[in-house]
N, C-alpha and C positions, 0 to 999 in steps of 0.2 A: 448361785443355787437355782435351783428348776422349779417353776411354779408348779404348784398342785393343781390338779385338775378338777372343775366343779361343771355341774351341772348346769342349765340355763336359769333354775332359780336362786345358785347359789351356794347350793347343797353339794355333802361331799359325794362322789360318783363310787359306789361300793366295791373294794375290789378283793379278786378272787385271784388273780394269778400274781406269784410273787416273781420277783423283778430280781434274779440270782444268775448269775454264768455259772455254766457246766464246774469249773474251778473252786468256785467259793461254796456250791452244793455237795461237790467232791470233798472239802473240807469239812462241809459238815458231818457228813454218814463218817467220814473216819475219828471224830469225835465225839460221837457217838450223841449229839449236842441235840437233847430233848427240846430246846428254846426253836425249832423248827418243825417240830412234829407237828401235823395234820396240813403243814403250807407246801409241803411237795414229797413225793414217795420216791424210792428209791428203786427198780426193778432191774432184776437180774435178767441178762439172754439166756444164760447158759441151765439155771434153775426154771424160768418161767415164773420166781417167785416174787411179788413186792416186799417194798419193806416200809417202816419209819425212819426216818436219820435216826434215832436212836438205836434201833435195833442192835443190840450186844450180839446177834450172829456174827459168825465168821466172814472179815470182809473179803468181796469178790474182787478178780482184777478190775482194774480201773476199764480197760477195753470190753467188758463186760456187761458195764451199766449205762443205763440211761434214765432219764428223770422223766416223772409226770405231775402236774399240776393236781389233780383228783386223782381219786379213787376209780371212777367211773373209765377214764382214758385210760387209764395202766390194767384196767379190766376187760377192756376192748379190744387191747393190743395181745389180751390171750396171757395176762399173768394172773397169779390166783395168791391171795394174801397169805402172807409168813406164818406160821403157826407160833411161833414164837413174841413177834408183838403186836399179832393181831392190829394191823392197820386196819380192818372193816367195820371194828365197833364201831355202833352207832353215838354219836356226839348227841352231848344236852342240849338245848337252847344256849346256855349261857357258856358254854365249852366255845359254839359259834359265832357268841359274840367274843369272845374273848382272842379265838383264832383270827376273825377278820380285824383286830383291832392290830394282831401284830404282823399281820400282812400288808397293813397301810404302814405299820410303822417301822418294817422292810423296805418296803420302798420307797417311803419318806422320810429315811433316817436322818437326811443333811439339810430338812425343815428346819426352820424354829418355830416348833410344833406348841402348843399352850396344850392341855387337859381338855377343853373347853373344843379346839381343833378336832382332837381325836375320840371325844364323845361324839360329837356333831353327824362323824363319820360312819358311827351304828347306830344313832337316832336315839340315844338313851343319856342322861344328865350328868354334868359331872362326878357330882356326888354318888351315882352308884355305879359307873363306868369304875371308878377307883376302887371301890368297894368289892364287887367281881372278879375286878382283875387281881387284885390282894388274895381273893379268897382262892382263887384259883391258880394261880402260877407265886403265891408266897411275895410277889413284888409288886410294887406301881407301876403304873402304864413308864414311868418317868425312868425309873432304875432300868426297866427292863429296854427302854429304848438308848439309856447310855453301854449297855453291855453289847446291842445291836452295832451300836458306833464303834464299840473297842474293835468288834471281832471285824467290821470293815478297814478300819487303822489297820489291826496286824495283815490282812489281807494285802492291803495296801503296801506295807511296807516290806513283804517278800517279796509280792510283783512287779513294783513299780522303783522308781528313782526318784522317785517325789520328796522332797524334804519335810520335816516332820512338820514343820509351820504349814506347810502347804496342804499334807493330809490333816494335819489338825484343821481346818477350815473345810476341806474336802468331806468329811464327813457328819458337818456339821454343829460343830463345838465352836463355842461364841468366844473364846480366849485358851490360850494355850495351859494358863494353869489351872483350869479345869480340864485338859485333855491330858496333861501331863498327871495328874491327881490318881481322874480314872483310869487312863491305863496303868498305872503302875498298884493301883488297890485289885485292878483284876488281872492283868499279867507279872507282877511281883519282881518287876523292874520296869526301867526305862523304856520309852522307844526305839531310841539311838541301840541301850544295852540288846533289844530285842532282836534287832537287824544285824548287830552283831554275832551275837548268838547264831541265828540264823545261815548266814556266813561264814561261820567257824565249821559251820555242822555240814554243808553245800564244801568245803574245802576238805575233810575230812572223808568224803564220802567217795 
């Protein structure tokens, strides 16, 4: 695994840009997958319009799009925000702690992260890091970063030849029957069955 990055005092280093290939962002917007909103935008060439990964508009070809970190760089490059999901409101205080906490836990998903880790990292306490994060996205910093892991597994396992032992550890999970657990409570089979799946669907096509 890859060490986190700290600061000279020790402190976590705040981050703002999340840590996604072109591929795995492209997967997001076509799922429409709210668990990414405000950590990068989606803009159209052909519209000049941004979007959210969620946005239920009609998706654009793939050679169409490119991605931005902000609002402000997708605003520069001359796009002007969706009328439909409104990426330019303005976020609460606690909306941008709750975004930067899942932009570290983006790109620290294959940590063995504690609570305590990922408080440190917006400078606010266990206790109401969990409590925020509950009130605001329905789950714990904890659920919400094994669902970050499944959707790198599945990722994993269309792109790559990795065996499942291998991305089980790859993305972070400390034993396999916890990796076999979650994925199959959030993709409603196996690994193995997924990549099959998968492959049936790649042969038929």
């Amino acid at each position: 695994m890859n060490p986190i990055n700290t600061n000279v005092k020790g402190r976590w280093i705040m981050e703002t840009k999340i840590n996604l290939s072109f591929e795995e962002m492209w997967e997001k917007i076509m799922a429409c997958d709210s668990k990414y909103d405000g950590l990068f935008f989606t803009a159209v060439k052909t519209t000049k319009i941004y979007c959210r990964p969620s946005c239920k508009s009609r998706k654009p070809k793939k050679i169409n799009v490119e991605f931005y970190n902000d609002m402000k760089a997708a605003q520069e490059a001359g796009y002007r925000p969706c009328k439909r999901c409104q990426p330019e409101i303005e976020e609460s205080p606690s909306v941008k702690i709750v975004k930067n906490v899942i932009t570290f836990l983006v790109n620290h998903y294959n940590q063995d992260l504690k609570l305590k880790d990922i408080s440190d990292q917006v400078g606010v306490s266990p206790y109401y890091l969990e409590r925020l994060f509950k009130q605001e996205t329905s789950e714990t910093p904890r659920t919400y970063l094994e669902k970050i892991r499944i959707d790198k597994a599945a990722h994993l396992l269309k792109n790559t030849k990795l065996t499942n032992l291998e991305i089980c550890y790859e993305v972070g999970f400390q034993s396999t029957s916890n990796f076999y657990k979650a994925f199959r409570s959030l993709k409603n089979c196996s690994p193995s069955q997924y990549r099959k799946e998968l492959q049936n669907e790649l042969d038929r096509s």
